[in-house]
Structure formats: C-alpha cells, structure tokens
C-alpha positions as CSV (number, residue, x, y, z in Angstrom):
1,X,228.4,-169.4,153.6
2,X,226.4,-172.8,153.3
3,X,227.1,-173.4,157.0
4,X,224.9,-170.5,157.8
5,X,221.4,-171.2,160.1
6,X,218.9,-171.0,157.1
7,X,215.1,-170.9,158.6
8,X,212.2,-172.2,156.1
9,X,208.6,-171.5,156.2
10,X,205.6,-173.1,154.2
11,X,203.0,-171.6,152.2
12,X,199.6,-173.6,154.0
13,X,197.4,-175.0,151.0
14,X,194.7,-174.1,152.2
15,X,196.0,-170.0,151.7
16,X,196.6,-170.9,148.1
17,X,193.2,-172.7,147.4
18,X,191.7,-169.3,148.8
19,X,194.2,-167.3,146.8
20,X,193.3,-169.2,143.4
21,X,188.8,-168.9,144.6
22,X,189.5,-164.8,145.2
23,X,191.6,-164.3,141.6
24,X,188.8,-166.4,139.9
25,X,185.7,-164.5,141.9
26,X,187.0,-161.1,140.2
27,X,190.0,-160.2,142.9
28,X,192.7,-158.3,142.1
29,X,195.2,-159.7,139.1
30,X,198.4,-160.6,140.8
31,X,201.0,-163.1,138.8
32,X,202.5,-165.6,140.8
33,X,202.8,-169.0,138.6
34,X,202.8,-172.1,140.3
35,X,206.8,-174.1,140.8
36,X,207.0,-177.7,142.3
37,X,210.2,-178.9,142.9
38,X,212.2,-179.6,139.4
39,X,209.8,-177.6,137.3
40,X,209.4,-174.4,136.3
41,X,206.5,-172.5,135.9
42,X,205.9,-169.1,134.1
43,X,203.0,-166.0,134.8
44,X,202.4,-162.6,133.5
45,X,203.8,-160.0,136.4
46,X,200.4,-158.2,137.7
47,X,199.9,-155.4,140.1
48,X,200.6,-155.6,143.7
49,X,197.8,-157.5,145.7
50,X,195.9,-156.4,148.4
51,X,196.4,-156.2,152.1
52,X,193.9,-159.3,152.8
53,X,195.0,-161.4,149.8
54,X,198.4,-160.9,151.3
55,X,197.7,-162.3,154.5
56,X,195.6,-165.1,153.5
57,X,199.0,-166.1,151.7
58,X,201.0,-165.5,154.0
59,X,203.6,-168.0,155.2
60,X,202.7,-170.1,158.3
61,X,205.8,-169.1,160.5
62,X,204.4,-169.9,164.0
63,X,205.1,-167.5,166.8
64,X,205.2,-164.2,165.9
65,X,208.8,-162.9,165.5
66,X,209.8,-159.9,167.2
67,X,212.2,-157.6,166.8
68,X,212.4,-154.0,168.1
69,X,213.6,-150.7,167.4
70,X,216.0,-149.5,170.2
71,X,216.6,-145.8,171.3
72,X,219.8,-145.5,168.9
73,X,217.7,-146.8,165.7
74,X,219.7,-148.2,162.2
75,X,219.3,-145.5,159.7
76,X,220.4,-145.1,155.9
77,X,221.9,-141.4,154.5
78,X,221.1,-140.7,151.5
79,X,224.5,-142.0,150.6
80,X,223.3,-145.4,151.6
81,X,225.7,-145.1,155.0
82,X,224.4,-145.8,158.5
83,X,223.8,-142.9,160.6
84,X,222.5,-143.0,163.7
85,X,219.1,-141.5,164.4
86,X,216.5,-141.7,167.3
87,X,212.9,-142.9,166.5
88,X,209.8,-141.1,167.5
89,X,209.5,-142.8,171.1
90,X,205.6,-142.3,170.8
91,X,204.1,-144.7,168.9
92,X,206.6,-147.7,166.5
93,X,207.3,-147.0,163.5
94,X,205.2,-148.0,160.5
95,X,206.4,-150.8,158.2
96,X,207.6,-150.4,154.5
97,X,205.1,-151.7,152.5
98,X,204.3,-151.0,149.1
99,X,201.6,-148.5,149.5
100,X,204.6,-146.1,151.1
101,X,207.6,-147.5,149.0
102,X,208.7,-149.5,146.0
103,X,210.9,-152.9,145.9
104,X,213.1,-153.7,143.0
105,X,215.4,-156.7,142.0
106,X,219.0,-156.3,140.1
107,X,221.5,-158.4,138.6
108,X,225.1,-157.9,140.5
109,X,228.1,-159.0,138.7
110,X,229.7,-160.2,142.1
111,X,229.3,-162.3,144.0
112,X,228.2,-165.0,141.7
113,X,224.5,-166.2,141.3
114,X,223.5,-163.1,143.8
115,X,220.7,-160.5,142.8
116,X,220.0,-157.4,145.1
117,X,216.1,-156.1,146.2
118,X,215.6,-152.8,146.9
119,X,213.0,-150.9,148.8
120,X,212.9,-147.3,148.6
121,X,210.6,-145.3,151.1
122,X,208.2,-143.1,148.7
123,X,206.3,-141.6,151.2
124,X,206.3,-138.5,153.2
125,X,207.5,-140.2,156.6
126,X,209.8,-142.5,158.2
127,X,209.1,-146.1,158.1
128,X,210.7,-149.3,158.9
129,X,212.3,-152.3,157.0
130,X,211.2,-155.1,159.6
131,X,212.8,-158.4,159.4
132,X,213.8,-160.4,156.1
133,X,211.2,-159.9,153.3
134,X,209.1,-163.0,152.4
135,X,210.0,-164.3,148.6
136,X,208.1,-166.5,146.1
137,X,210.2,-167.3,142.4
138,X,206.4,-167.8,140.3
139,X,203.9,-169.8,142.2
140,X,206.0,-171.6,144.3
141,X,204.3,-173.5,147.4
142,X,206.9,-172.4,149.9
143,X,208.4,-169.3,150.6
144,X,212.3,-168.6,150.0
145,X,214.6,-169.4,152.5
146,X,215.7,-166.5,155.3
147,X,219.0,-166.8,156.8
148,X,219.4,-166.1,160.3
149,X,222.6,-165.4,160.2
150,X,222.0,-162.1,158.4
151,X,219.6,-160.6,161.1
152,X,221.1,-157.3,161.9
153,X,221.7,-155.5,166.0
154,X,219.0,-152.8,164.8
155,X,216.2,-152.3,162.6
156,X,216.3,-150.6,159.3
157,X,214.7,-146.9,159.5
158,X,214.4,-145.3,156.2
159,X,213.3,-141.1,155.8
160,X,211.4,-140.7,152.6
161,X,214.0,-141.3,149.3
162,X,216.0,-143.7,151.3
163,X,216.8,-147.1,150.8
164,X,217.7,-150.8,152.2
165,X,218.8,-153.3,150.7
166,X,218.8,-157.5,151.0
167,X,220.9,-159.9,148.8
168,X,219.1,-163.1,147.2
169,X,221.2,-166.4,147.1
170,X,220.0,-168.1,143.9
171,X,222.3,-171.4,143.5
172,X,224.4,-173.4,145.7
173,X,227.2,-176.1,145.0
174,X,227.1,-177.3,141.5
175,X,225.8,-181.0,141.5
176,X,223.6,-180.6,144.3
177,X,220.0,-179.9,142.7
178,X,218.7,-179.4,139.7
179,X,218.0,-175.7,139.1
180,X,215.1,-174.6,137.9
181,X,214.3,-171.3,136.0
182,X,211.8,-168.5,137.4
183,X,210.3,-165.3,135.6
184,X,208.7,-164.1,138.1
185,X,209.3,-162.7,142.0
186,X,206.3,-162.2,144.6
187,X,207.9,-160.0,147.5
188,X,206.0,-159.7,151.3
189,X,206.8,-156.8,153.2
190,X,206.2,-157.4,156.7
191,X,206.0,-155.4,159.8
192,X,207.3,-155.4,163.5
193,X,205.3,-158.8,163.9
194,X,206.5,-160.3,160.9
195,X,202.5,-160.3,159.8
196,X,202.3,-159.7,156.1
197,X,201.8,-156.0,155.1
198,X,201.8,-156.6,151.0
199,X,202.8,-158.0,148.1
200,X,204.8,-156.8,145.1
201,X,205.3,-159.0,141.8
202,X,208.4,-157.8,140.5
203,X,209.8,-159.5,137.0
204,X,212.9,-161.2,137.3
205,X,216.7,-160.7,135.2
206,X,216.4,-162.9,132.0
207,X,216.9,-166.4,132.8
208,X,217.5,-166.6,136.6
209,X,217.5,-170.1,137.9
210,X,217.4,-171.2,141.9
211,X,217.8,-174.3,143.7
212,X,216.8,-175.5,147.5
213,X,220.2,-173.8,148.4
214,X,219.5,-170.7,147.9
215,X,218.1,-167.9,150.6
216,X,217.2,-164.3,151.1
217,X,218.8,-162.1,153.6
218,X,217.2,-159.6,156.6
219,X,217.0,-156.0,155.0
220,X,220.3,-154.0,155.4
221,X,221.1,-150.6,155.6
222,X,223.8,-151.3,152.8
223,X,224.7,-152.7,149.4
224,X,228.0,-154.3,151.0
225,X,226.3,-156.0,153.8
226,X,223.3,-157.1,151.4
227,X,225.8,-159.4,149.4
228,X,228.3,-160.5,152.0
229,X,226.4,-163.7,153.0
C-alpha cells in the first residue's frame, strides 16, 4: 500500500492571507484551525463556506485535471452496487457539491487507522463525484495527499439518495513521523475540472491523529473499494 503513486498539492499563502482578511471583514464563519508540521491545532466546526472563499483556497494543482464521463457511466444502486447507466449526452453532468449533497466522515473498525467520507446526492437530479475530494485536518497549509492509484475507469454518477464513498489513510509505519491530532476536517468538492466547487467542515471521530503518510482516495462507487488501498 505505501508503494502506491501518492500526488500532493499545496495550499498558496497568499489564498490563506485572503481567507484569514474575508473571515475577519465579516465573511462567512467557517473552522479550519491552523496545523504545522508536529503540532496540532484545534477550531470550532462552522458552516460550509462559500463558492468564492472556496476557490480562493483552493489548492494550487497546476493543469487542470480532466477526467470524463464515458457513454457507459459508473453508477451507485441504492444498495451501494455499480449499475450501469447512460448519462444525459447533452450537457456534463453537474458536480456534487454541498449545496446538492452532504459529506460525512466515520470511524471503520477495519482496516486499521482508516475513516470513510460520504457524500450523498440530496437533490432532485443526477450529479457527479469528480475526482478525489480535496481534505484539510484543521488549518493545515497543504492539502491531504490523493493517491493515484485509486483513480477509478469511470466517474461516479449518483441519482438523488445515492451515495459514494472515499477511504482516508490516517497513519503510516509506526516510527516514521510523529502524529499529530486533528478535530477538525475541511472537505473540497470539485468538479469535472478539478476547480473547487465548496467546502464542508465536518468534525472529526474523537482523537484521530495523521501523519505525512497518510492520503485520501478518488471517490468510489463502494464501501469495499473505498478501504482497499
């Protein structure tokens, strides 16, 4: 598993000097404490931040990653199965984002040092879990490694009420770094260009800890696949 291509992305500073002037101008509320390597930093969760104040933090990734949705589209059953399903050929189809779904994050007793984040489509029409989701433990000053490894053949299409799914890597090797303890979970959605659609601050399980080892995965159309990596 630690052999895996794991791709990393930093936050710019100039995004979170922005972030910090909006928040103290009267913005929106949104938690995100602030972690440097080998400390831990706490914040109140808040509500989910606007579109803008999600781009201006959004990771500097360079070229725009692309990845399509082909005639024989990834779907989810509402038994969390794959079925196959063919998209509206007319126009893509919009991205999950928090103002048409809801994200959580879970404990799972196996494997080890894993949690689970779930987005459920709460809206009244089909849209799309593009790519991997971008993750922040607190304030941290660079987004959670993605691994590559994970990407899946097909997009994620979700009908309204259904559900994918991406597993979170928090530790790696024992020894290796010193782990350090987060309350707190900012979660991007993104869509079709991997430009940031909106943020979610989601409190974390009672004392989770992460190292530089860890990584998120791409979304998944189920549980099993999720936590496989």
């Amino acid at each position: 598993m630690r052999t895996n291509r794991i791709r990393t992305t930093a936050l710019a500073a100039t995004a979170l000097v922005a972030t910090l002037s909006l928040t103290a101008c009267g913005g929106e509320d949104r938690a995100m404490g602030t972690r440097s390597a080998g400390s831990a930093g706490t914040a109140a969760p808040a509500a989910t931040s606007t579109d803008d104040q999600a781009r201006m933090d959004a990771p500097e990734a360079g070229a725009p990653e692309t990845q399509t949705v082909p005639a024989e589209g990834k779907r989810v059953g509402g038994d969390g199965r794959p079925r196959s399903g063919k998209p509206g050929a007319a126009a893509p189809i919009p991205a999950c984002t928090p103002k048409n779904s809801t994200v959580k994050v879970s404990k799972v007793s196996r494997p080890i040092n894993h949690l689970l984040l779930t987005v459920t489509n709460t809206g009244s029409k089909d849209c799309a879990a593009y790519h991997a989701p971008y993750l922040r433990f607190d304030d941290a000053q660079a987004v959670y490694p993605i691994l590559d490894d994970s990407k899946p053949q097909a997009v994620v299409l979700l009908s309204p009420g259904e559900k994918a799914y991406a597993g979170i890597a928090l530790l790696g090797e024992p020894g290796e770094d010193k782990p350090v303890r987060s309350d707190n979970l900012g979660v991007i959605m993104v869509d079709r260009n991997s430009e940031p659609k909106g943020e979610a601050t989601l409190k974390l399980p009672a004392k989770t800890y992460t190292d530089s080892r860890g990584f998120v995965t791409y979304w998944q159309s189920d549980i099993e696949t999720a936590l496989m990596f």
